[in-house]
C-alpha positions in Angstrom: 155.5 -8.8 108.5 153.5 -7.2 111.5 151.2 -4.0 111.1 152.0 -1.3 109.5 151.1 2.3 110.3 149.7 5.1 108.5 150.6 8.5 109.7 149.2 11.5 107.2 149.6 15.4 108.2 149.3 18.5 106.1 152.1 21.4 107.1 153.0 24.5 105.6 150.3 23.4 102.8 152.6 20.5 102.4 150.9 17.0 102.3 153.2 14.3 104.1 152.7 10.7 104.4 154.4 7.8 106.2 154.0 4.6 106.7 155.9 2.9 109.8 155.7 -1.0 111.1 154.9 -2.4 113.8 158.7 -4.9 113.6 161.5 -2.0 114.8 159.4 0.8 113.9 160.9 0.9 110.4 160.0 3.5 108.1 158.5 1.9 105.2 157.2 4.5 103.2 157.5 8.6 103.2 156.8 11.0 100.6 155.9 14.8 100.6 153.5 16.2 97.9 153.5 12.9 96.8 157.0 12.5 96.2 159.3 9.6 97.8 162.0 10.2 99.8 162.5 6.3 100.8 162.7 3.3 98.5 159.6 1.2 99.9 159.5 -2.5 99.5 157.1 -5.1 99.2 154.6 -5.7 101.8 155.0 -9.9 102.1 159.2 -9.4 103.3 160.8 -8.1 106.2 162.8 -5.2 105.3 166.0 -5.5 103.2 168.9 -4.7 105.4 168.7 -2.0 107.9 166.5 0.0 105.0 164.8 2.2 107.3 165.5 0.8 110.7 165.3 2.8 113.8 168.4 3.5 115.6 169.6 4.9 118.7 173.1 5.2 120.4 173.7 3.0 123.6 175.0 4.8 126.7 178.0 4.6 125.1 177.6 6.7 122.3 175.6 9.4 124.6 178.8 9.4 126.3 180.8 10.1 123.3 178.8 12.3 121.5 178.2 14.3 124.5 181.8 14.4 126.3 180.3 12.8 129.6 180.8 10.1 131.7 178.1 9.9 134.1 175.5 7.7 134.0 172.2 8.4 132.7 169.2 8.6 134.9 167.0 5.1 134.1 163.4 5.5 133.2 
């Protein structure tokens, strides 16, 4: 179900790992010191749902969160 990415950092002594793919940048794995904080699933399915998708407001919801109506510059 495309690649999948392995990002490892120590902070603050603290050991994190994740583990994002390739198909909507989903977070499939993350734990700190070893310890999960998302339910991971198996490697041969796409994920279940929108477990771990990532998401981000349309101009719309900029808008709305941010009490504005002008348009936002394009990149």
């Amino acid at each position: 179900m495309g690649e999948h990415f392995e990002l490892m950092a120590s902070i603050g002594g603290r050991v994190q790992r994740a583990v994002v793919t390739e198909i909507a940048a989903s977070l499939r794995e993350l734990a700190v010191d070893g310890v999960d904080l998302v339910q991971d699933y198996p490697l041969t399915h796409n994920r279940p749902g929108a477990q771990g998708g990532c998401w981000s407001p349309g101009p719309t919801g900029w808008r709305e969160a941010h009490g504005t109506t002008t348009a936002l510059p394009s990149s």
